[in-house]
C-alpha positions, 0 to 999 in steps of 0.5 A, a space after each residue: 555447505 556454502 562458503 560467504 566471501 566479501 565479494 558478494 553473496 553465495 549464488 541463490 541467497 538473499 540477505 534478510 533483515 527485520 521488516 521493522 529495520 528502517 534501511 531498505 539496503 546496504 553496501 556491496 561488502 556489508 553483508 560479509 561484514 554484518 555477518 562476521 562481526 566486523 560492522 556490529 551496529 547498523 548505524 554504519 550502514 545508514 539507520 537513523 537508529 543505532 541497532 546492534 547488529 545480530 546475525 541469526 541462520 536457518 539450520 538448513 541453510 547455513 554458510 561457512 563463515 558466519 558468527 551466527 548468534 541463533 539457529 533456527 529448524 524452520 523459516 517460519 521461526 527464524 521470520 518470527 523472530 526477525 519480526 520481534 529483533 530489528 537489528 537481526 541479519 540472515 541469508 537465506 535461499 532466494 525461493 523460500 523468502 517472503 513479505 515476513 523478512 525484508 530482503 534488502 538491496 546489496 550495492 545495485 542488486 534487488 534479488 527480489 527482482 531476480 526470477 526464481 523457477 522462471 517465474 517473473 517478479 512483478 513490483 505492484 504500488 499503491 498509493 492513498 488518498 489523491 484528493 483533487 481539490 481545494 488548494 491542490 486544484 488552486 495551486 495547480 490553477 495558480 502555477 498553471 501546471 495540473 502535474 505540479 503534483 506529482 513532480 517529485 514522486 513521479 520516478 518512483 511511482 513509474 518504476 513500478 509495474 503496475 501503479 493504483 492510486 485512490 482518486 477521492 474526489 471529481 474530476 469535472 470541466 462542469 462543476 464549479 469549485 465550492 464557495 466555502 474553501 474548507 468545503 470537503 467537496 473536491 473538484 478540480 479540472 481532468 487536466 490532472 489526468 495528465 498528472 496521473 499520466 506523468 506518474 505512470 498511474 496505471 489504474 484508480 479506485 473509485 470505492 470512496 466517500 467522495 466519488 458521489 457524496 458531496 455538500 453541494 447536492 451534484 448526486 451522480 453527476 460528479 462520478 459521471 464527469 469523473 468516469 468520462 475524463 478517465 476514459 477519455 485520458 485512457 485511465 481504468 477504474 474499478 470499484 464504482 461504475 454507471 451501474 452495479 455490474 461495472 462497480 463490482 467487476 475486478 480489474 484484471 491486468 496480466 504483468 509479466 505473466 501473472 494476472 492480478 485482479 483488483 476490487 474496489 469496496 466503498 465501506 463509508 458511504 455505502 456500508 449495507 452491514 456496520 452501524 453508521 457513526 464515528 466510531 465505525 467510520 461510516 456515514 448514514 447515506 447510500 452512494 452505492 450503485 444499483 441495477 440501473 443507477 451509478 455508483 459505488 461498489 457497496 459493502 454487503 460481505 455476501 456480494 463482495 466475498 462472492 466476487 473475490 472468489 469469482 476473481 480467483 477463478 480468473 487471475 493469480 492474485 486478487 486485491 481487495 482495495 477497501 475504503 474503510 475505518 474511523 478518521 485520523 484513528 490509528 487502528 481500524 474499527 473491529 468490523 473492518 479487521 473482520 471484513 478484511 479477514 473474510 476477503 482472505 478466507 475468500 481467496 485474496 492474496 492480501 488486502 488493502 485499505 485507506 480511507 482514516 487520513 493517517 496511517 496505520 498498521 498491518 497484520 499477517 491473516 492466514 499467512 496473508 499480509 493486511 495492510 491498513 491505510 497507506 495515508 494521504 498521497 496528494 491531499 492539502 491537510 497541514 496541520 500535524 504530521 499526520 496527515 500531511 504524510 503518508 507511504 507508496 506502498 510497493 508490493 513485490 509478487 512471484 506468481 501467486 505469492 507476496 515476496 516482499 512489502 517495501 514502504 516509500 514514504 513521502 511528505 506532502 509540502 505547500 498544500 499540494 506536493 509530496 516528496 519522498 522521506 529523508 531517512 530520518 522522516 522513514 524511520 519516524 513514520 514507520 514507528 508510527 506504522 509498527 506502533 499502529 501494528 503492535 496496538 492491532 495486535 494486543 486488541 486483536 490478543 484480548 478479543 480472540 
């Protein structure tokens, strides 16, 4: 039996806590202190909301000390639990924890950054919506400064070992900036890339609405000018190309050992399956590429859960990064949450997707994590809280395996700039997460 002592925790154990605790980590002594009754309310290690402290244990993992609560057999029951009771604490083997717990920081140390079994951690973030017009391209213009918008997340996205970011929109030294300030055609110059460069953006999507759908008629043109700047910048892309075989390929990058493949599906304005409309969230236009003809990777389930398994054969980890769901709704349309179940019975690791301008929520598919819509990035909508934030989401990875999900969220200022949350802004936008969760949930109860 271990023994847990106030100077740090017992070697190959990790301190857990809810994934809806809206703390990512404590002091060096709190988890001696949360776990044998001295600090009884999370509110002294920083939560904006006052939680009891409960400390549970696994039966097969118990320490010498702790003034557990509850006992549980299995790590399953004592994850589920942790999910429905936020003030809940545990400690548990390094080697069983996953994306179901949150492992939190204690003092300096990240054990989700610690090998296990020799096998590297890799940190993956994602980001929404970048949109590069309008006033983000007039503020940029303005204040002569095509970084501008990345100054004040730019540490975080480049502590990251593989940053992907959703570019919506053109990036062109050709096409003119639209006439109407409330156009939703957005252009702006490829100097942004050196925004992008700043930030460490590893790679892009392109599978989106605006990639080549537009109000002023530029049909591939705009996606042509765009492809031509990130090759220029050294930026890769995925999920739209100059032909079909381009915009359906993965793209594979090996990081400390494990190679993750990455695919770009436009589910808006290249939807072959779901009816067009508001409700589905998708248009009635075709942007999608073709044998010989530019553009997005289109969704057609047979073509994409094709690729997905084709990935799998290739890399460690498959990504699907759908473009999909209504606009400014909170919980995707019923063919979505399908799709995305499919890409996991397909052989995707976990699947993410953006596109309605708000957060949303997640759920656990075949013990895969589904995370929907990570909201606006870089976009100049002001007008509710909503819109105007959104989250880095950071996917923690041993191998084939998702160990840890964490949430930065960030609040974007003056039309163009985001910064990261105070405590108080985390806390608010992850009940809107897991309210979106619970609402998927109870939907998802009354339809199976």
């Amino acid at each position: 039996m271990r023994t847990l002592e106030n100077s740090g925790l017992p070697d190959g154990m990790v301190f857990v806590a809810s994934p809806r605790m809206p703390v990512g980590g404590v002091g060096p002594e709190d988890p001696w202190r949360m776990l044998t009754g001295q600090i009884t309310n999370w509110a002294a290690v920083g939560s904006a909301v006052p939680y009891p402290v409960r400390p549970v244990a696994l039966a097969e993992a118990t320490v010498a000390g702790i003034r557990a609560e509850q006992s549980f057999d299995t790590y399953d029951a004592l994850a589920a639990a942790l999910a429905l009771d936020r003030g809940a604490v545990a400690l548990l083997p390094t080697d069983i924890v996953d994306f179901r717990v949150q492992t939190l920081t204690v003092g300096e140390v990240d054990a989700l950054l610690t090998p296990v079994k020799a096998v590297m951690p890799v940190r993956i973030g994602v980001v929404g919506d970048i949109v590069p017009g309008r006033n983000v391209h007039l503020h940029m213009v303005d204040f002569g400064d095509f970084t501008r918008p990345f100054h004040h997340v730019a540490a975080l996205l480049r502590s990251f070992d593989l940053t992907v970011a959703n570019l919506e929109g053109n990036l062109s030294e050709s096409l003119p900036q639209p006439a109407d300030p409330h156009s939703v055609t957005f252009v702006s110059n490829p100097a942004m890339l050196e925004g992008f460069e700043q930030a460490g953006i590893d790679a892009v999507t392109l599978a989106n609405n605006h990639t080549v759908w537009n109000d002023e008629g530029w049909g591939d043109q705009g996606l042509l000018d765009t492809i031509a700047a990130l090759n220029a910048y050294g930026v890769p892309y995925f999920g739209a190309g100059t032909n079909l075989e381009t915009a359906r390929a993965p793209l594979v990058r090996e990081v400390n050992g494990t190679r993750i493949a990455l695919i770009g599906i436009d589910g808006v304005t290249a939807n072959y399956e779901a009816e067009p409309g508001r409700a589905n969230g998708v248009l009635d236009v075709d942007a999608g590429a073709t044998a010989d003809g530019a553009g997005t990777n289109p969704y057609l389930g047979t073509q994409i859960f094709a690729d997905i398994r084709a990935a799998t054969t290739v890399a460690d980890l498959v990504i699907p990064y759908f473009h999909f769901g209504a606009e400014y709704v909170a919980v995707p349309p019923l063919w979505s949450v399908q799709a995305a179940h499919m890409a996991i019975d397909a052989g995707a690791g976990m699947v993410v997707t953006n596109h309605p301008h708000v957060i949303q929520g997640m759920e656990i598919y075949a013990n895969k994590p589904i995370v929907y819509s990570p909201g606006n990035f870089i976009l100049d909508q002001m007008w509710a809280a909503e819109v105007r934030s959104g989250y880095a989401l950071e996917i923690v990875v041993r191998g084939a395996n998702i160990v840890g999900l964490r949430f930065h969220g960030v609040e974007i200022e003056d039309f163009h700039q985001p910064r990261l949350m105070t405590s108080g802004e985390q806390a608010a936008l992850m009940d809107r997460f897991w309210a979106a969760t619970d609402r998927l949930a109870s939907r998802e109860s009354t339809t199976t």
